[in-house]
ZAMARGU-4260 file (C-alpha; in steps of 0.2 Angstrom, whole numbers, plus 5000, padded with zeros to 4 digits):
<rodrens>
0) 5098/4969/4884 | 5079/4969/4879 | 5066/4975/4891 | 5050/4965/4894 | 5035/4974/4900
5) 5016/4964/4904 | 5002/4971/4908 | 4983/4970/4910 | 4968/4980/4906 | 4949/4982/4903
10) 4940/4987/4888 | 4931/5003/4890 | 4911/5001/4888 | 4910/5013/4874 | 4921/5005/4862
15) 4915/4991/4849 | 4922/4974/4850 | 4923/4975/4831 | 4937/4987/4832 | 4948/4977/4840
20) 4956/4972/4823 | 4960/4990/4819 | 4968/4992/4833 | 4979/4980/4831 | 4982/4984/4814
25) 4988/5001/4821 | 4999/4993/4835 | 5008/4983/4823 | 5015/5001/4811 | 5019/5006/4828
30) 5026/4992/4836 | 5039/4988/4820 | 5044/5009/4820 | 5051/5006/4838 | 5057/4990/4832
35) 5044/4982/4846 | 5037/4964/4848 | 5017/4963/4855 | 5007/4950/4858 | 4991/4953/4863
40) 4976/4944/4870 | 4959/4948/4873 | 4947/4937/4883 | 4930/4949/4878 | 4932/4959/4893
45) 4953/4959/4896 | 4968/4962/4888 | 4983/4957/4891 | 5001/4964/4882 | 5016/4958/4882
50) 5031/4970/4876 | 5048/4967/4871 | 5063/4980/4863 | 5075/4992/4869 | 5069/4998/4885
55) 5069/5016/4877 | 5056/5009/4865 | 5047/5000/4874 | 5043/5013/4888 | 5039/5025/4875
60) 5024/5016/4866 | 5019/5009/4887 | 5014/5028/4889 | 5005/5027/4873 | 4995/5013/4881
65) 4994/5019/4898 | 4987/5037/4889 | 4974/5027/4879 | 4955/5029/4883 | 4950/5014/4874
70) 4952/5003/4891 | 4955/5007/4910 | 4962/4998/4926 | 4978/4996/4918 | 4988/4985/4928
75) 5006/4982/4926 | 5012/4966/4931 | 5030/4964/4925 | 5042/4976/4920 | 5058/4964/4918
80) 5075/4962/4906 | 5079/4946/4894 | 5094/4942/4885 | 5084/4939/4871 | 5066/4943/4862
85) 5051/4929/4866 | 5045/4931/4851 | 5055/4935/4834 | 5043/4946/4824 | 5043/4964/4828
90) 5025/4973/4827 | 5007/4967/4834 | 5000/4950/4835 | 4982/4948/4843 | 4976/4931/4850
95) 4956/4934/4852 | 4953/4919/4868 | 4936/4920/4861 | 4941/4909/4846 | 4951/4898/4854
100) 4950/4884/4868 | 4964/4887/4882 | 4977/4873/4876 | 4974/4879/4858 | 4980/4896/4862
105) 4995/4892/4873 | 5002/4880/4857 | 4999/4896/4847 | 5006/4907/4858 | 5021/4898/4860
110) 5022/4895/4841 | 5026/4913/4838 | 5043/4911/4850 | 5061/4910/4842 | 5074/4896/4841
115) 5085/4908/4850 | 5076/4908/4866 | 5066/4892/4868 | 5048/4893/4878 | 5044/4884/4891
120) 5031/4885/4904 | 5046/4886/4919 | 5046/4906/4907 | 5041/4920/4922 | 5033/4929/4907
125) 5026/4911/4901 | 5019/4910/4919 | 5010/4924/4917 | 5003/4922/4899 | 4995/4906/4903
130) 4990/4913/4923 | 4978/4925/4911 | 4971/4912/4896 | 4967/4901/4912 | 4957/4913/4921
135) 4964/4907/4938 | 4965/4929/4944 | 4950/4934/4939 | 4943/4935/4957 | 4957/4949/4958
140) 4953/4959/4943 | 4946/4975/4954 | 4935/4985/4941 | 4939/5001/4951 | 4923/5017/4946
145) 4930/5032/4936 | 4938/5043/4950 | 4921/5056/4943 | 4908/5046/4951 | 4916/5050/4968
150) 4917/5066/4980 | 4923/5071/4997 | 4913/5080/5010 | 4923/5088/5023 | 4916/5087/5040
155) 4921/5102/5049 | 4912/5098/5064 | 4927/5085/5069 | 4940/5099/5070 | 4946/5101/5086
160) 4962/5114/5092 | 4971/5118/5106 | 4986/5129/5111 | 5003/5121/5112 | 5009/5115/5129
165) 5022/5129/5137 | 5035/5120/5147 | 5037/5104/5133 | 5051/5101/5121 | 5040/5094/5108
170) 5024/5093/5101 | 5012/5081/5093 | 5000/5083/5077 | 4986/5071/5078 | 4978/5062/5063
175) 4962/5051/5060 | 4963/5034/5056 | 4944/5030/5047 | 4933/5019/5040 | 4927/5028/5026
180) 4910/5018/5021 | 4905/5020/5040 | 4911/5039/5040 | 4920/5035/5058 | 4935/5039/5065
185) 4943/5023/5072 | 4959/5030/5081 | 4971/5046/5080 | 4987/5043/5079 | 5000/5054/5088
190) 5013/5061/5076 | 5028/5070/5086 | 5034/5083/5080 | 5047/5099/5085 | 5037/5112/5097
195) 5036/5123/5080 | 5027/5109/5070 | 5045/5102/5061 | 5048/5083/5057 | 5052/5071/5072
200) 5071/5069/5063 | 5073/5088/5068 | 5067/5083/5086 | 5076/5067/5089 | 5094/5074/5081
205) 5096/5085/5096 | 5100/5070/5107 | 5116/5061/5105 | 5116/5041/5105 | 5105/5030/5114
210) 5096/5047/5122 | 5085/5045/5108 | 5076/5030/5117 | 5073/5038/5136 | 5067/5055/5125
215) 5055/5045/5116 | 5049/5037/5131 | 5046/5053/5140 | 5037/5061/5123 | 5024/5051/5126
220) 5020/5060/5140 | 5015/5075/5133 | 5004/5065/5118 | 4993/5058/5132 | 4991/5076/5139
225) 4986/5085/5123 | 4975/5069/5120 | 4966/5075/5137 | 4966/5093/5133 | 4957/5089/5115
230) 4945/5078/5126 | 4948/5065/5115 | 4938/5053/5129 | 4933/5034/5125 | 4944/5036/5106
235) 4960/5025/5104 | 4974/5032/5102 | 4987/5027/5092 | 5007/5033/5097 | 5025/5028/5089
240) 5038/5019/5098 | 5054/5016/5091 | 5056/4999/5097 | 5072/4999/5104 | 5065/5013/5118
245) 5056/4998/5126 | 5073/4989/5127 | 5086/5003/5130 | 5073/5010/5145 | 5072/5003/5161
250) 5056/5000/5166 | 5051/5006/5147 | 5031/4997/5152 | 5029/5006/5168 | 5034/5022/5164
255) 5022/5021/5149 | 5006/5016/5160 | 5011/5028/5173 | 5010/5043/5160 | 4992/5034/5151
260) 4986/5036/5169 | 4993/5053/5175 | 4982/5059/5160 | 4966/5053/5165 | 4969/5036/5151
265) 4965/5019/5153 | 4980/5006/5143 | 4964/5001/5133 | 4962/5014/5123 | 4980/5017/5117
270) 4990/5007/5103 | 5008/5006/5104 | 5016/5006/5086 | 5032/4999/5081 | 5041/5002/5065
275) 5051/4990/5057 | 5063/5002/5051 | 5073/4999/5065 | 5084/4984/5067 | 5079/4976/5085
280) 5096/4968/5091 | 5089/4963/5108 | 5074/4954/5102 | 5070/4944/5116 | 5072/4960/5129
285) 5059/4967/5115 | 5047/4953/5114 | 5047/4951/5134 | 5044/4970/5135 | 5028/4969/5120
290) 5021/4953/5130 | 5020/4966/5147 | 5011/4977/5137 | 4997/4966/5131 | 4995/4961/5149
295) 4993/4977/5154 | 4980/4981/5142 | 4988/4990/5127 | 4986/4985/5109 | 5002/4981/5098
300) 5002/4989/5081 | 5018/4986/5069 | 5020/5001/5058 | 5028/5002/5040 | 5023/4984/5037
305) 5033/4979/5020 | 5048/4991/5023 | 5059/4985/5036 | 5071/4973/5041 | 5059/4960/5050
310) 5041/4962/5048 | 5037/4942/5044 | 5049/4937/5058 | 5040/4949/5070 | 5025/4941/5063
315) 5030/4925/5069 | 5036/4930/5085 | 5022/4938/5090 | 5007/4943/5083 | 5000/4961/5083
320) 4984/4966/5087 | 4985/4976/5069 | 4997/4980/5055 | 5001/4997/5046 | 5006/4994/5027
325) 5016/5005/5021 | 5014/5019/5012 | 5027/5013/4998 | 5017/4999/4993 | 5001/5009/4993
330) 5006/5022/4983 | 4999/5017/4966 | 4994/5001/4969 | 4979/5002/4958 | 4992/5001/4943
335) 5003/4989/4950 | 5002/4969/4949 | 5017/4965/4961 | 5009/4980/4973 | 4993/4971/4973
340) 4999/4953/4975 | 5009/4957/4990 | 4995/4965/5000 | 4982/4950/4993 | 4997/4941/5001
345) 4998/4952/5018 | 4977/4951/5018 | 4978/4930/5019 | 4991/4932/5032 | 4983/4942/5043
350) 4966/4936/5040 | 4973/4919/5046 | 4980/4925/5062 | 4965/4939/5065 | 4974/4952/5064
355) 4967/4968/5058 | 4975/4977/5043 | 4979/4997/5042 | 4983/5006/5026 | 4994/5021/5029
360) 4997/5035/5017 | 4983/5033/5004 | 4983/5050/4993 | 4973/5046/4977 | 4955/5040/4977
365) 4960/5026/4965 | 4972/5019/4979 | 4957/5019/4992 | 4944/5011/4980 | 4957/4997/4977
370) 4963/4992/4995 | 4944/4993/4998 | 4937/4981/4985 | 4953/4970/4992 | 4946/4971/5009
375) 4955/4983/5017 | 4940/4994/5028 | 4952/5004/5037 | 4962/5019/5032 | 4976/5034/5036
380) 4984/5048/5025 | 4981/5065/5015 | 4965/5059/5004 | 4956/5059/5020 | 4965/5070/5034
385) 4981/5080/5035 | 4988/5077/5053 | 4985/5094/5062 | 4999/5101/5074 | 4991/5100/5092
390) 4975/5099/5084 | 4961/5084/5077 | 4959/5089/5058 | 4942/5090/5050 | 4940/5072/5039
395) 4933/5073/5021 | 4924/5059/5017 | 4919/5051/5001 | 4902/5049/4994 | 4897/5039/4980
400) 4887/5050/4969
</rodrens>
């Protein structure tokens, strides 16, 4: 079994062009002691590599690569298996597209493959060799800034705290969701938690069987009344629904807008979020039960987009007013072609249906200056705010320097 690994890159301003023979001189000793086939192009700006050996070998000289300053924005886009190599010749060979018009390179390119394994353009790898000669992604090439331009200020002023309530069995930490070009909070989200700050697994395994549901109902109670105590006023607020609460309830809707009001809350300002963790086996119970409360004014948000068991059939049954992508498919999306191709994806969809898009768990600064150079303006997770146990956290936000 041989492993196959592509990726794409850009060249780093300081290095000369000239050099690029050098380097591929190198490549090549390297490439034939691991007993490794490369073929590399460059368009000027880009490269592109395509890897094949052992998957021991292989990986070994892509962290090599990956540790090399000579270009950045390193993007993998296929890390797959073959049952034979592309391309016979271990070692390095460079195709400059400079010196080359597109068909001329392609018959080149395809020149170099064995008799064992034979090239055609139906080749996944093939697909993405000529995807690059052809420019057709260049709009997607996201030349994020080096991580040094940027800094976070941490706003103090937003912290807010109060004590726990007394007579509750759980609590709630509460944590900004921002747009970090405008500097403004956009909504909090309500995170349950055990009175003593613990994950919501450790609150919800103390109730057998379907008592989860009527307990998570009755939680939201007491996130509209420490919303009221920190004075949160005209914000939205955001809380988590397993969705099978609003089917296994009755009168899920009513008991939900009668806690929003008891709090001194209007259904406006709060946003119901869904996961799709959760398999929904009554879905019509649960799309009647989303429609009341659309009617009565609440927004619909469907959490963990990209993790679940129904997220584009939830999609199509009803439309949210906003999506939460999940965490998973932003952690490292900066270096990851499928990552980002699944959210340009996720962006066109929504865009086409107007609804607005949510990315959860953002942790690096590379992360955030990707999603927002794809068009993503609103954001959640530890780069910006931890949530804060009956608290609002202070926000750091990032400035350009």
């Amino acid at each position: 079994m041989l492993t196959t690994i592509i990726y794409r890159s850009h060249l780093s301003d300081d290095v000369p062009v000239k050099t690029l023979d050098n380097l591929a001189t190198a490549a090549n000793k390297i490439n034939e002691t691991f007993d490794v086939t490369g073929i590399l192009l460059f368009d000027g700006t880009h490269f592109f590599q395509l890897l094949e050996g052992s998957d021991e070998a292989v990986c070994a000289i892509y962290a090599r690569i990956c540790a090399d300053s000579r270009h950045h924005n390193l993007v993998e886009l296929m890390y797959d298996y073959s049952p034979a190599r592309r391309f016979g010749n271990v070692g390095m060979e460079l195709f400059d597209l400079r010196k080359y018009d597109k068909e001329t390179v392609l018959q080149a390119v395809l020149d170099k493959g064995t008799s064992k394994y034979q090239l055609t353009y139906d080749d996944r790898a093939l697909q993405f060799l000529r995807t690059f000669v052809e420019a057709r992604e260049k709009a997607n090439y996201f030349e994020i800034p080096s991580t040094e331009t940027l800094n976070f200020v941490v706003e103090e002023a937003l912290e807010k705290a109060i004590a726990p309530p007394d007579a509750a069995d759980c609590s709630f930490a509460f944590q900004p969701i921002i747009d970090p070009l405008m500097q403004q909070i956009v909504s909090l989200e309500a995170l349950i938690r055990t009175p003593d700050g613990s994950a919501p697994g450790d609150y919800f395994a103390q109730f057998p069987g379907d008592a989860i549901y009527a307990a998570d109902i009755k939680a939201k109670g007491v996130a509209f009344a420490l919303a009221k105590e920190l004075d949160i006023q005209g914000q939205t607020l955001s809380v988590n629904l397993l969705p099978m609460s609003l089917v296994m309830v009755p009168n899920a809707v009513q008991l939900l807008l009668d806690q929003i009001r008891e709090n001194g809350l209007v259904p406006e300002q709060v946003v119901v979020e869904v996961t799709e963790n959760e398999v929904i086996s009554r879905l019509d119970e649960f799309t009647i039960a989303v429609k009341q409360l659309r009617a009565a004014g609440i927004s619909i948000a469907l959490d963990d987009f990209g993790a679940g068991f129904a997220g584009l059939s939830l999609l199509s049954r009803f439309q949210p007013d906003k999506i939460k992508i999940d965490r998973n498919l932003i952690t490292d999306v900066h270096k990851s072609g499928p990552k980002q191709a699944i959210i340009h994806a996720i962006l066109k969809c929504c865009s086409s249906l107007e609804i607005s898009v949510i990315a959860e768990g953002v942790e690096k600064p590379e992360e955030w200056m990707w999603l927002e150079a794809a068009g993503i303006s609103n954001f959640q997770g530890f780069l910006f705010a931890r949530p804060q146990l009956n608290g609002i956290p202070a926000v750091a936000w990032p400035e350009i320097q």
